[in-house]
N, C-alpha and C positions, 0 to 999 in steps of 0.2 A: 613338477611341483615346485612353487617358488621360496625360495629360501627365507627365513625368519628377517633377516636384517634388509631382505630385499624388498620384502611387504613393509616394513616399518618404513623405508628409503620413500616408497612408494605412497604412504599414507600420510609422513612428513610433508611433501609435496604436492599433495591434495590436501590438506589443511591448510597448506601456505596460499592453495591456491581461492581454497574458501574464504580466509583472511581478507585477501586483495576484492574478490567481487563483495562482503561483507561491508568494508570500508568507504567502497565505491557509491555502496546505494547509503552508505548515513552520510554521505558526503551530498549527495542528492537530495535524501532528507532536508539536512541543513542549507542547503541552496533555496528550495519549496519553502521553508519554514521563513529564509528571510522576504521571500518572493511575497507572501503573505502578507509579512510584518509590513513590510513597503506598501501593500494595497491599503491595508488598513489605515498606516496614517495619511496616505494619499485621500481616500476616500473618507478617513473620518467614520467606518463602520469597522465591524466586528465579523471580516470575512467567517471564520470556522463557523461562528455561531448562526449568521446569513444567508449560508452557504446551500442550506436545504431549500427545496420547495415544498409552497404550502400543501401541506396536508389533502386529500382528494376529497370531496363529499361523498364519493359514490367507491365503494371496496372493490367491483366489477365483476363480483360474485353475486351469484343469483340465491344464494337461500337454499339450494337444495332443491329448488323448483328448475324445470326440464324450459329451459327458454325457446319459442322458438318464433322464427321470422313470415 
């Protein structure tokens, strides 16, 4: 069984270590975000907002009806 200060030694260092990969990815974040910003005034559009495709006309669901070929 492991000792009380040996678990906290242990859980300290796994928080440190979540800290570091935590950082890593807003750090990424904020890399994408100016990645973005750059398209946008390059291109003069509103990538986040542009970013979708349009909308399907057709769902690819049948209704409940039994399709067959």
């Amino acid at each position: 069984m492991k000792s009380e200060a040996y678990m906290t030694k242990d859980l300290q260092k796994r928080i440190q270590e979540l800290e570091a990969a935590l950082g890593l990815k807003q750090m990424e974040i904020d890399l994408l975000n100016m990645v973005i910003e750059m398209g946008n005034a390059e291109l003069g559009v509103d990538l986040k907002r542009n970013f979708s495709t349009p909308p399907s006309t057709s769902s690819g669901k049948s209704n409940g009806k039994k399709v067959t070929k």
